[in-house]
C-alpha positions as CSV (number, residue, x, y, z in Angstrom):
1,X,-14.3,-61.1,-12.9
2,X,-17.2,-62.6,-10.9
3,X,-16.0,-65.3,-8.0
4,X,-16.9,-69.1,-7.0
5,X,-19.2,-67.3,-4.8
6,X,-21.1,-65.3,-7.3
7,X,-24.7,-64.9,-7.8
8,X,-25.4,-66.2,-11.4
9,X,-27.7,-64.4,-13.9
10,X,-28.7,-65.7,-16.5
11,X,-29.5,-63.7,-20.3
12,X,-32.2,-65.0,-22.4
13,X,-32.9,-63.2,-25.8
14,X,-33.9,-64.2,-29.5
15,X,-31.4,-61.8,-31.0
16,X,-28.3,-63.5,-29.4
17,X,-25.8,-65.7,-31.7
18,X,-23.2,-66.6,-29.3
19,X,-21.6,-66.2,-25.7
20,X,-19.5,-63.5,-27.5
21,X,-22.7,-60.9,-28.1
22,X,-22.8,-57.8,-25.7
23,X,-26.0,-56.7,-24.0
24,X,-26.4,-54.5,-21.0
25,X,-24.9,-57.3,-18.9
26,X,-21.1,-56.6,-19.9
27,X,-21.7,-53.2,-19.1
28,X,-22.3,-54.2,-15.0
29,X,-19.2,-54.3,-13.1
30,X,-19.9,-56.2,-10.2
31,X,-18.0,-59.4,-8.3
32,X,-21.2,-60.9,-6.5
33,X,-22.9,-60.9,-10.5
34,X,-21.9,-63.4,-12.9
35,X,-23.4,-63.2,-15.9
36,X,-24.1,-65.6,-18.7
37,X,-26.4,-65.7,-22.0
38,X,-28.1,-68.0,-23.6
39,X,-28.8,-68.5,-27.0
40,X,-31.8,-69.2,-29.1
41,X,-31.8,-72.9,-30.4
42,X,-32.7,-72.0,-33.6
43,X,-31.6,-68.7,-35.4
44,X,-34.6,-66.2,-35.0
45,X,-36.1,-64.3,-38.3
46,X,-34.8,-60.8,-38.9
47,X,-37.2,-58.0,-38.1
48,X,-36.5,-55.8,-40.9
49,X,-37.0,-59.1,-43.2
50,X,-40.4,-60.5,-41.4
51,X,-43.8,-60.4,-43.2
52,X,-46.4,-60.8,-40.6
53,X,-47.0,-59.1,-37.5
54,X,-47.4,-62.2,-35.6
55,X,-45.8,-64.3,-33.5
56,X,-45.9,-67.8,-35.6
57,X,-46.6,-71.4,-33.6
58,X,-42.7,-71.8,-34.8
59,X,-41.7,-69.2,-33.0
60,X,-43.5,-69.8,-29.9
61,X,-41.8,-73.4,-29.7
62,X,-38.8,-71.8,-30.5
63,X,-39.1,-69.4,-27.1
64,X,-40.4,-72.3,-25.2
65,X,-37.3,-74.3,-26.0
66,X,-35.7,-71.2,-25.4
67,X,-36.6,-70.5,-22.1
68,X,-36.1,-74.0,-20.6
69,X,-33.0,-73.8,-21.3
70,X,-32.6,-71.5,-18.8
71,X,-34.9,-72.8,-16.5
72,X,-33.5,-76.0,-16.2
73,X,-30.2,-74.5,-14.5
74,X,-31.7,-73.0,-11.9
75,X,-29.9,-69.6,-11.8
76,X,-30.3,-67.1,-8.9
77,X,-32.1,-64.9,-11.7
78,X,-33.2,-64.8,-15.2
79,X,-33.2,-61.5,-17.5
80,X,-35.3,-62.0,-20.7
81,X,-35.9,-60.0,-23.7
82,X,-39.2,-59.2,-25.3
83,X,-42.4,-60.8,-23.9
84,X,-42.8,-63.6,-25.6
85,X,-39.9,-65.1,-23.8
86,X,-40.8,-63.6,-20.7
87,X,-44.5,-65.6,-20.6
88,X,-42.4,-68.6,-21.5
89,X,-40.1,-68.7,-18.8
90,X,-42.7,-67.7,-16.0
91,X,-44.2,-70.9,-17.5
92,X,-41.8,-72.9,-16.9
93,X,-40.8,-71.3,-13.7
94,X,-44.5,-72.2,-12.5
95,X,-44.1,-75.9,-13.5
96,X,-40.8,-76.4,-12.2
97,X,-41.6,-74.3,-8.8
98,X,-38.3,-73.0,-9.0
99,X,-37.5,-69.5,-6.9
100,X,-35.6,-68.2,-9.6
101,X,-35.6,-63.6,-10.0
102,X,-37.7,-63.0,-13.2
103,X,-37.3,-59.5,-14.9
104,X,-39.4,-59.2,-18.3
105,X,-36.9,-56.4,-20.0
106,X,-38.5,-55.4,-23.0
107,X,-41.9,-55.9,-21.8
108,X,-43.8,-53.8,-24.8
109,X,-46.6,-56.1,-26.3
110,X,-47.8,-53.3,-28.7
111,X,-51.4,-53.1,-27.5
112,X,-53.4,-53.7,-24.7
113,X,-56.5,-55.1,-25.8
114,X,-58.5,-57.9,-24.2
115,X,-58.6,-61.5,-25.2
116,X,-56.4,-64.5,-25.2
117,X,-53.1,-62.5,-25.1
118,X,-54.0,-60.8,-21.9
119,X,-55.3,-63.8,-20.1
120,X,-52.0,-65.3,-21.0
121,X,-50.5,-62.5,-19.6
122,X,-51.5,-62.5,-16.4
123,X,-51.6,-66.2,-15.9
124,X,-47.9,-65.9,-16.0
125,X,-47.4,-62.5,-14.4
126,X,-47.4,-64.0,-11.0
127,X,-43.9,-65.6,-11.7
128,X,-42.5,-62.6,-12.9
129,X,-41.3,-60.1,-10.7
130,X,-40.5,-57.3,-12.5
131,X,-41.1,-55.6,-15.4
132,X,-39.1,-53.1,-17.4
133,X,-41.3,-51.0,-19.9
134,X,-40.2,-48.1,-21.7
135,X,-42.3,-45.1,-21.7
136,X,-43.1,-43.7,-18.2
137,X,-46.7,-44.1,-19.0
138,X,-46.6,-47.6,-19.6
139,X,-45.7,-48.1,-15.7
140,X,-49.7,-47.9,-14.7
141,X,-51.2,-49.3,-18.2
142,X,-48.9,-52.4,-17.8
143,X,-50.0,-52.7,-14.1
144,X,-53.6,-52.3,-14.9
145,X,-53.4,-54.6,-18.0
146,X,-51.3,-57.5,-16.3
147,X,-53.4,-57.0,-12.5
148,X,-49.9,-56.5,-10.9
149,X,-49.0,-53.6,-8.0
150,X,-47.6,-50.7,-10.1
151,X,-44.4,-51.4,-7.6
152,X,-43.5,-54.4,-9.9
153,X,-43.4,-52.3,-13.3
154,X,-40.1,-50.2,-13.8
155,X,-39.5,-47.9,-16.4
156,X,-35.9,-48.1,-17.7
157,X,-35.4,-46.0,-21.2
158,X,-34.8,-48.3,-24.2
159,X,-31.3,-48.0,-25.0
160,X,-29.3,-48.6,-28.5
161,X,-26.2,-49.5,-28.7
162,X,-23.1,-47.3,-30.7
163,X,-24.1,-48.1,-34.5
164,X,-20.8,-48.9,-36.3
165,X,-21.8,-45.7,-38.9
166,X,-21.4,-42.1,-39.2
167,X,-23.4,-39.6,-40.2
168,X,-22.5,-37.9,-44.1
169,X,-25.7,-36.1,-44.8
170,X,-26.6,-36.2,-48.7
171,X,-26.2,-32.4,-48.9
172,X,-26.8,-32.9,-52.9
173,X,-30.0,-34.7,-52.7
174,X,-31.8,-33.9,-49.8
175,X,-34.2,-36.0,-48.5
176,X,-36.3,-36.7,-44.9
177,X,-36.6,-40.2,-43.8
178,X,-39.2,-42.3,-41.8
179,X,-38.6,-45.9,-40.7
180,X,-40.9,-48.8,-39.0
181,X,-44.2,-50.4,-39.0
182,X,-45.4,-50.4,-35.4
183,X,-48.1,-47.8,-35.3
184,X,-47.1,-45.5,-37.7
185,X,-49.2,-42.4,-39.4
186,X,-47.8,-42.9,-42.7
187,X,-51.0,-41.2,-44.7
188,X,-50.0,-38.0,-42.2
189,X,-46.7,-37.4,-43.0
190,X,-47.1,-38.3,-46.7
191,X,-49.8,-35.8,-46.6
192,X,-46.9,-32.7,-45.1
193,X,-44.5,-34.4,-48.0
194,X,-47.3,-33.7,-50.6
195,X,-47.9,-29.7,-48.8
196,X,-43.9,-29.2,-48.5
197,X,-42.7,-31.0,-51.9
198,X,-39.9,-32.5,-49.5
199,X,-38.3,-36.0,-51.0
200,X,-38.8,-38.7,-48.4
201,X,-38.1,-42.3,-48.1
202,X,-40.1,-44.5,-46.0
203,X,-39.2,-47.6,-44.8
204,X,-42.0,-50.1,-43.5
205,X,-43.0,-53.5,-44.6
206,X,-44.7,-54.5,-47.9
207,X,-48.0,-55.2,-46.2
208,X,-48.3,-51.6,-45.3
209,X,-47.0,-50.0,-48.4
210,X,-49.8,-51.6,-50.4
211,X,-53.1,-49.8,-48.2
212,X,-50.9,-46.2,-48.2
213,X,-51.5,-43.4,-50.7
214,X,-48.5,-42.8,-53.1
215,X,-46.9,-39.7,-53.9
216,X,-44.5,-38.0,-55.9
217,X,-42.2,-37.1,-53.5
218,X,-42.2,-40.3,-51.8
219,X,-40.0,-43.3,-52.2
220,X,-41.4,-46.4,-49.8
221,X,-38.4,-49.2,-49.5
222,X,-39.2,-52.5,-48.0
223,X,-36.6,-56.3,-46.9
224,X,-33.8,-53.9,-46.0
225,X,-30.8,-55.1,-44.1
226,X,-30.4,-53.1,-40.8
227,X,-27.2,-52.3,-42.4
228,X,-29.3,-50.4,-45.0
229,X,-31.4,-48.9,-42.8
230,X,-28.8,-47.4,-40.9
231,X,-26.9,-46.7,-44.2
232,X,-30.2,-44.6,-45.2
233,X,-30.8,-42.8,-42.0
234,X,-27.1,-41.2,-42.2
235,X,-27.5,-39.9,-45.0
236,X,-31.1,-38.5,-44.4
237,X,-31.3,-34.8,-43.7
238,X,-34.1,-34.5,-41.0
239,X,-36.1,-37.9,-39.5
240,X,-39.5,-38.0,-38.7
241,X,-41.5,-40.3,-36.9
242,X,-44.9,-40.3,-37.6
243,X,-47.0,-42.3,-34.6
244,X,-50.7,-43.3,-34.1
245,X,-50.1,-44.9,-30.8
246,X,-51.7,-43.7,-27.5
247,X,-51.8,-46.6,-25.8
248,X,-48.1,-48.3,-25.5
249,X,-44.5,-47.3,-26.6
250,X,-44.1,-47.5,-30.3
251,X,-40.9,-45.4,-32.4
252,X,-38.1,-45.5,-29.9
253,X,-35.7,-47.2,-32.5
254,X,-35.6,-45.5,-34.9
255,X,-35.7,-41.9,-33.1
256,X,-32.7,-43.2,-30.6
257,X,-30.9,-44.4,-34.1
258,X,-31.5,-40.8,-35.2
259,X,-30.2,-38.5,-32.1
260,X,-27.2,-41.3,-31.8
261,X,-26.0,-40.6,-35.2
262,X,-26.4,-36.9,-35.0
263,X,-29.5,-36.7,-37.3
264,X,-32.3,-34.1,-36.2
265,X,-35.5,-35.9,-35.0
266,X,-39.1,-34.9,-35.4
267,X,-41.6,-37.3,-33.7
268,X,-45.5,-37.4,-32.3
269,X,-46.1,-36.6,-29.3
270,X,-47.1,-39.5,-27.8
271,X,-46.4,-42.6,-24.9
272,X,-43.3,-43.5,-27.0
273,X,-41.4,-40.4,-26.9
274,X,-42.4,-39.1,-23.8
275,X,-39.0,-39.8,-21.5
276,X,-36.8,-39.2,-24.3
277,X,-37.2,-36.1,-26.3
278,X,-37.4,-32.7,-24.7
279,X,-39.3,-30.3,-27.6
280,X,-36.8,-28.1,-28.8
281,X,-33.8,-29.7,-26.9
282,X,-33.6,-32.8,-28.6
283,X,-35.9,-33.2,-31.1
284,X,-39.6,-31.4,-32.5
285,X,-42.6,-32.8,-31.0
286,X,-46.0,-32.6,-32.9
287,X,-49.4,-33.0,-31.8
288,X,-51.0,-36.6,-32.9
289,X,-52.7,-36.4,-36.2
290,X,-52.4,-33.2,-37.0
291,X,-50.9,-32.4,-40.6
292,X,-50.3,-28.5,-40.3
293,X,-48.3,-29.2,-37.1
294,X,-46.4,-32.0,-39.0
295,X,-46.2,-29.5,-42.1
296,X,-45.0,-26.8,-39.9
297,X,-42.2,-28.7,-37.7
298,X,-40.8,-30.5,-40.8
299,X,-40.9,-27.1,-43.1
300,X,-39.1,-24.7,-40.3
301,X,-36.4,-27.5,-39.5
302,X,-35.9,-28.1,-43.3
303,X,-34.8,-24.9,-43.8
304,X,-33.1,-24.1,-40.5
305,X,-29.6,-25.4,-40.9
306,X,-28.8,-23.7,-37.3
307,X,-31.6,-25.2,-35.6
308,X,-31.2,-28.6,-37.1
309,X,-27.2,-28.3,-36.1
310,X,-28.7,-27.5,-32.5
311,X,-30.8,-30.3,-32.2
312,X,-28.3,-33.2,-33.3
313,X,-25.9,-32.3,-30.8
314,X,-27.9,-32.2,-27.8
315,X,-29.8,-34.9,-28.9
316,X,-26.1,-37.3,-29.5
317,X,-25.4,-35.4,-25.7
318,X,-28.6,-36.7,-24.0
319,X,-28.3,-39.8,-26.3
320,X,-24.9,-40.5,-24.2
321,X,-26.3,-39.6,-21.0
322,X,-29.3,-41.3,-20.8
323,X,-30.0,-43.8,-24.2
324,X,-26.7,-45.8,-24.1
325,X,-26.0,-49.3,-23.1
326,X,-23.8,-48.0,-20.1
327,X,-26.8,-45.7,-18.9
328,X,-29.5,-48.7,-19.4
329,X,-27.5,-51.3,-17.7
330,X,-26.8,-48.8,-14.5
331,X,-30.7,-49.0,-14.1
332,X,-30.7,-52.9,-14.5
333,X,-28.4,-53.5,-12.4
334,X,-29.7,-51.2,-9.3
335,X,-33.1,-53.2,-10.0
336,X,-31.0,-56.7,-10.0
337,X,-29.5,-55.6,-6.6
338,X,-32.5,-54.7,-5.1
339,X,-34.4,-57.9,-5.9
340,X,-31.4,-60.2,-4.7
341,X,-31.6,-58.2,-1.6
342,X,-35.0,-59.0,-1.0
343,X,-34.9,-62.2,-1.8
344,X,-32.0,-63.5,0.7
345,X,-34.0,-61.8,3.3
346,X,-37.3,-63.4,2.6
C-alpha cells in the first residue's frame, strides 16, 4: 500500500464504472505510486453497440467533464485512455497552467489525415508529455503527425486482459471467424470464403454490412454483446483478420482475443500486427490485398490440425509474455518512473 508520502496518479478512462475496475495500474507494485481512477460522469456507449464512427458533441462534453475532473485535483500525473480524453485534459491542463505528468495511453486516432483533427492535435500536444502508441511504426508517424520529438512517443504493446471464457472449438460445425470495423478488407476475405467454401461469420457494424458483397458461405452478425463476441470467437476454428490499414494500428483486439484464448490467428501484414505476431510462431501473416495469399494461409491452416495446434499455444505463450495486463503495466510503469524523475529534477 502506497504511503502519506506517495506520488498520486491519477486514471482517467471512458470504460471505467467504479473505483473497483482493474487497469494496468493494480498491476504496479510500488510504495512512492498511489494510484486512483476516475470515472466517467455519464456511462459511455458500448463499442460493439455504436452506430457511427464518430465521436458525437455528447461525447465530447462528456470527456471534457471528464477530464476536469481530474484536472482540478492537481495530481503529480494523469494516465488517460484513448485520445479524445487525452486532448481534453492537455486542455485543461493549458488553462489551468498546472505542471501535472500527461501520458496519452491509447493514443491511436485511426488515421492521420490533415484538417481540423490534426490542428487540434497538436494544439494540445504541447501539454502532453508522452505518448503510448501501439505498433512500432506508429512511433515516427505520430511524431511527424503531432510535430513532437520522436523521444516523447513510446510504443507499449496493447494489452487484453484474461477473458472470463475458454475455448471449446465447434468441431461439428466448423467455421472461421472475423471481427471489427476499423479498417477491415471484408470484400478480400469474403472473396477466399467464396474460393475455399469455408463457413465464416463476420462480425462488424450494420453500416458496413450493407456496402459488402454477400455470400453463401458467409454469415455477417451485427449489436453483439462483447460477451457474444467472445462467446463466438471460442468456438471459431481459425480467426482471420482481414486489414486495409497502412497508416496506423488497426486489429489488435480481436487477434490478442484470439492467441489469448488459444484460437489460431491469421492476420495482414500490416502497422497493426507488426510487434505482435511472428509468421509462423504465432499466427499467419498475408500480404495486404492479396486474395490467393489469403486463400492459401486460410486453406493450409484449415486443414492442418497440427499446425493450427502449434500456433495456439505459442501464440497463448507469447500472449502471457508480452500481451498481458502484467507485461503492459511493467512498461507503464518504467515510463511513469522515468518522467517523475525528470520532473523533481527540473
Amino acid at each position: 500500500m502506497a504511503d502519506r508520502s506517495s506520488s498520486k496518479w491519477l486514471i482517467v478512462a471512458p470504460f471505467f464504472k467504479n473505483r473497483q475496475d482493474r487497469w494496468l495500474d493494480d498491476f504496479i507494485i510500488d510504495p512512492s505510486l498511489a494510484f486512483k481512477k476516475i470515472a466517467p460522469p455519464r456511462k459511455p456507449q458500448s463499442w460493439h453497440q455504436r452506430r457511427s464512427k464518430l465521436t458525437s458533441v455528447s461525447e465530447w462534453w462528456t470527456h471534457l467533464l471528464h477530464s476536469r475532473q481530474a484536472i482540478k485535483k492537481r495530481p503529480a500525473g494523469i494516465v488517460t485512455c484513448f485520445p479524445q480524453l487525452a486532448m481534453c485534459a492537455a486542455l485543461w491542463k493549458k488553462i489551468s497552467r498546472h505542471k501535472t505528468i500527461l501520458i496519452a495511453y491509447n493514443y491511436n486516432l485511426g488515421e492521420l489525415r490533415p484538417g481540423a483533427r490534426q490542428r487540434l492535435a497538436r494544439l494540445t500536444a504541447k501539454e502532453i508529455d508522452c505518448y503510448i502508441v501501439h505498433s512500432p511504426q506508429e512511433v515516427k508517424s505520430y511524431a511527424e503527425y503531432l510535430s513532437v520529438p520522436e523521444s516523447r512517443v513510446h510504443f507499449i504493446p496493447l494489452q487484453r486482459g484474461a477473458l472470463e471464457i475458454q475455448r471449446k472449438e465447434d468441431t461439428k460445425d466448423p467455421y472461421m471467424i472475423a471481427m471489427g470495423s476499423a479498417k477491415r478488407d471484408y470484400a478480400l476475405l469474403i472473396k477466399a470464403a467464396d474460393r475455399l467454401n469455408i463457413p465464416t461469420i463476420i462480425v462488424t457494424r450494420e453500416d458496413d454490412v450493407r456496402r459488402l458483397p454477400k455470400s453463401t458461405y458467409v454469415r455477417f452478425m451485427s449489436n453483439l454483446s462483447e460477451t457474444q463476441c467472445h462467446q463466438l470467437l471460442a468456438r471459431a476454428r481459425i480467426s482471420v483478420t482481414p486489414i486495409e490499414n497502412d497508416q496506423t494500428a488497426s486489429g489488435q483486439i480481436t487477434f490478442l482475443n484470439a492467441m489469448q484464448l488459444g484460437v489460431p490467428v491469421i492476420a495482414t501484414n500490416c502497422p497493426g500486427t507488426d510487434g505482435y505476431i511472428e509468421h509462423q510462431k504465432n499466427g499467419i501473416l498475408v500480404e495486404p490485398g492479396d486474395v490467393h495469399d489469403m486463400s492459401s494461409a486460410i486453406g493450409n491452416l484449415w486443414r492442418d490440425e497440427t499446425a493450427r495446434e502449434k500456433l495456439a499455444a505459442n501464440a497463448q505463450r507469447i500472449y502471457r509474455d508480452r500481451f498481458s495486463d502484467s507485461a503492459a503495466a511493467r512498461s507503464l510503469h518504467a515510463i511513469i518512473r522515468r518522467l517523475s524523475a525528470g520532473r523533481a529534477a527540473s
